[in-house]
C-alpha positions as CSV (number, residue, x, y, z in Angstrom):
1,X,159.9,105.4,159.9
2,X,159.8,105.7,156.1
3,X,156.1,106.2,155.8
4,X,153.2,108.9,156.2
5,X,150.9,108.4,158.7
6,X,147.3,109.8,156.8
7,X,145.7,112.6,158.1
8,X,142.2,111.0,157.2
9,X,140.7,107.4,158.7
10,X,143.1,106.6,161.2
11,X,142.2,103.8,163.8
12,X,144.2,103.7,167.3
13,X,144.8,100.1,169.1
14,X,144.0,101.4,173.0
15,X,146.1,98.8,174.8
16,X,149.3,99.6,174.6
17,X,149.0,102.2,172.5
18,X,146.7,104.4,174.2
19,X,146.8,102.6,177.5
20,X,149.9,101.8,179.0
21,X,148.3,98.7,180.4
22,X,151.3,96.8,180.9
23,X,152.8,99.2,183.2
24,X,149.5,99.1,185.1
25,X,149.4,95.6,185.6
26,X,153.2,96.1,186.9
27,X,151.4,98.0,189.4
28,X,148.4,95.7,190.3
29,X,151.3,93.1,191.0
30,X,152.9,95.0,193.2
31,X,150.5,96.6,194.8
32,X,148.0,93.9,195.2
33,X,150.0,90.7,195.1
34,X,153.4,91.4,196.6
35,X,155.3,90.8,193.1
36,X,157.7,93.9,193.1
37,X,160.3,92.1,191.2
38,X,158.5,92.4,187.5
39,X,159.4,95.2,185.4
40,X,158.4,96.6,181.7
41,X,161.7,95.1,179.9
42,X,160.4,91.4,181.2
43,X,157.1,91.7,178.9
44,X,158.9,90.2,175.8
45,X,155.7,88.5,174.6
46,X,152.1,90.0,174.1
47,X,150.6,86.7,176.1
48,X,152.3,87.3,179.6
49,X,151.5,84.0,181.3
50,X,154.5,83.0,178.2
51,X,157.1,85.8,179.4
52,X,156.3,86.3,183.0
53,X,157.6,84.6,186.6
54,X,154.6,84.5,188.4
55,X,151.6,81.8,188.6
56,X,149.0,81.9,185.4
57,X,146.2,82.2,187.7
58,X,147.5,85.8,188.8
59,X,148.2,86.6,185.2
60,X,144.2,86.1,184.6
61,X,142.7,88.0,187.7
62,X,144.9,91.0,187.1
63,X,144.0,91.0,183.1
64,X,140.6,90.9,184.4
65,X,140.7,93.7,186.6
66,X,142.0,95.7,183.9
67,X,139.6,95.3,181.2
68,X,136.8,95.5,183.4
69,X,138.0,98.0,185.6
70,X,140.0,100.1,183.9
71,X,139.5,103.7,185.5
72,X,138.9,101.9,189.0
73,X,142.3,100.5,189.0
74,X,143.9,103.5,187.9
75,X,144.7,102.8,184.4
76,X,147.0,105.4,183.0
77,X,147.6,106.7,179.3
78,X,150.9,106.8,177.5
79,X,153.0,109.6,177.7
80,X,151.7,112.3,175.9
81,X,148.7,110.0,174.0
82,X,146.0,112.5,175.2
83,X,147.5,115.1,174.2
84,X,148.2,113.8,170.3
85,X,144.9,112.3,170.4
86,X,143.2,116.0,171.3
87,X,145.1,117.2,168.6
88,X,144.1,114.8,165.6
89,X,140.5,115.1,167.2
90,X,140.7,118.9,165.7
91,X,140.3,117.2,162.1
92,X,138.5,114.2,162.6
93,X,136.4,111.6,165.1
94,X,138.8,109.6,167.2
95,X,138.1,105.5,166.0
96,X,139.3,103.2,168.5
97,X,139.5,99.2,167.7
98,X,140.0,97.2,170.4
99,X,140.3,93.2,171.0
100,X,138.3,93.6,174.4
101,X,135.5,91.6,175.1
102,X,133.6,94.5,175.2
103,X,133.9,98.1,174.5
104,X,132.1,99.9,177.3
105,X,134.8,99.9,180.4
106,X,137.2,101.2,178.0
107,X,134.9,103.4,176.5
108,X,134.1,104.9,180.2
109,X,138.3,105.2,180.5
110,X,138.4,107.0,176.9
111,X,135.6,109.4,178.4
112,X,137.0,110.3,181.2
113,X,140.9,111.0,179.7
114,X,139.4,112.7,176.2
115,X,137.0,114.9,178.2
116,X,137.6,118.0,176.4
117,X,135.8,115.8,173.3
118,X,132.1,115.3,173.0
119,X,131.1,111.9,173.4
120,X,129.8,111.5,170.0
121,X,133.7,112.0,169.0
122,X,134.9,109.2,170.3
123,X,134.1,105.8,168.8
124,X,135.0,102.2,170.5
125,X,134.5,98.9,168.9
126,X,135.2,95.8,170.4
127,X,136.3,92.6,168.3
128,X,136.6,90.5,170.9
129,X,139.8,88.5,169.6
130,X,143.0,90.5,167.3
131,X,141.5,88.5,164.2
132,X,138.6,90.1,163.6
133,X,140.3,93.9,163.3
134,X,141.7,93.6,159.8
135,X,138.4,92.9,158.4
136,X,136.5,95.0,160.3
137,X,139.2,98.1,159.5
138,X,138.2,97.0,155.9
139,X,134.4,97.3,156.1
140,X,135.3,101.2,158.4
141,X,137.4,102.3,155.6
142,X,140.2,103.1,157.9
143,X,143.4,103.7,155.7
144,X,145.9,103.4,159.2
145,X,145.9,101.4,161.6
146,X,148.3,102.0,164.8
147,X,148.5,98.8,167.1
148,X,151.1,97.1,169.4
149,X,150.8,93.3,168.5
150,X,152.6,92.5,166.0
151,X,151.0,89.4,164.0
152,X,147.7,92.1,164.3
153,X,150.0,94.6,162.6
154,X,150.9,91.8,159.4
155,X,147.5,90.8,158.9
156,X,146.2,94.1,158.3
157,X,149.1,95.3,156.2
158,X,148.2,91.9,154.3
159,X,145.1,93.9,153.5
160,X,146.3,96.6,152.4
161,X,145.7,99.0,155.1
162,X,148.8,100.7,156.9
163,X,149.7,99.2,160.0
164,X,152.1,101.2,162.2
165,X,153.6,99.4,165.0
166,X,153.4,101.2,168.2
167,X,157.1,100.2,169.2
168,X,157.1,97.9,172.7
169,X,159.7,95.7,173.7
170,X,156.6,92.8,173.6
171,X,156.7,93.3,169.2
172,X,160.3,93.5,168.6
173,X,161.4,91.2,165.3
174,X,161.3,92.1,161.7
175,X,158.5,93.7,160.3
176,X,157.1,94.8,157.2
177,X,154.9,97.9,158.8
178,X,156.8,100.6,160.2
179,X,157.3,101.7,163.7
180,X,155.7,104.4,166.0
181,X,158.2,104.9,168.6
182,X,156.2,107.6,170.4
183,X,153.3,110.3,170.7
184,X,155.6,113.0,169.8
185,X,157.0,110.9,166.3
186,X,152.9,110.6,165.4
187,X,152.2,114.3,165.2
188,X,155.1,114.7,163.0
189,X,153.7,112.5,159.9
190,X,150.5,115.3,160.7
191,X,149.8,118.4,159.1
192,X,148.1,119.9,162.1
193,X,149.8,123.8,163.0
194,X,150.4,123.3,166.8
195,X,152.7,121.1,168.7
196,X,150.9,120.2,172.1
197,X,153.8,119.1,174.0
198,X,155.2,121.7,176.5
């Protein structure tokens, strides 16, 4: 990664960047449909139904139950994202951008894993479809963007802004933006003191 990664007016993707949602819906399958025979590597496109062995209708119910449900179904961060989000919380708001539907069930999730944050810390808007985020970043004055879909990632840096790629094996391919291969790389682009990660 060839770039800094601004202190000031960053904006987080949760899905996949925050979220480790696909791992989660591993789970669901297994769990609640008798699929064990998916794992992360399989996920080579953001739009499962395209990459996945297993009927379309499943696809949808389980995508359902995780952006409604997130903290019922046991949603679970990243490795290490709360602990690099609490850190960059010590010099500024968290903003999170999301292409939910809406932003309160994540919001809830966000709550519950950033506890240690005041409420009024932690910001969550909901575009509703990945078109809309560029724009929006634009009107928020948000300098970088960190998200896991790719096209997402060229139309902001199309604006402008600095879109990291948080690396998944779903945005592989050449890409203008640079990658994010973990928690650990972000809080080296950071000039915070402490490293959080024991």
């Amino acid at each position: 990664m060839k770039h800094r990664i601004h202190l000031k007016r960053v904006g987080f993707d949760i899905d996949g960047v925050v979220a480790d949602t696909m791992r989660a819906f591993i789970q669901i399958a297994r769990e609640e449909y008798n699929i064990d025979t998916l794992h992360k590597g399989m996920i080579t496109s953001y739009w499962l139904e395209q990459c996945l062995p297993i009927p379309e209708e499943v696809v949808l119910q389980i995508v359902h139950q995780l952006v409604h449900e997130p903290l019922y179904v046991g949603l679970k961060p990243i490795r290490y994202a709360k602990e690099a989000l609490l850190a960059y919380a010590e010099k500024e708001p968290l903003i999170f951008v999301t292409a939910r539907p809406k932003p309160e069930p994540i919001r809830e999730w966000l709550l519950e894993l950033l506890r240690e944050l005041p409420a009024s810390h932690i910001n969550v808007i909901a575009t509703g479809e990945h078109q809309a985020k560029a724009g929006l970043l634009k009107e928020l004055g948000i300098d970088t963007f960190i998200d896991d879909h790719l096209e997402t990632c060229h139309q902001i840096h199309q604006t402008g802004i600095q879109a990291i790629i948080f690396d998944q094996p779903w945005n592989q391919g050449w890409s203008p933006c640079p990658r994010l291969h973990s928690w650990q790389e972000f809080l080296n682009y950071l000039p915070i003191k402490r490293q959080p990660f024991g």
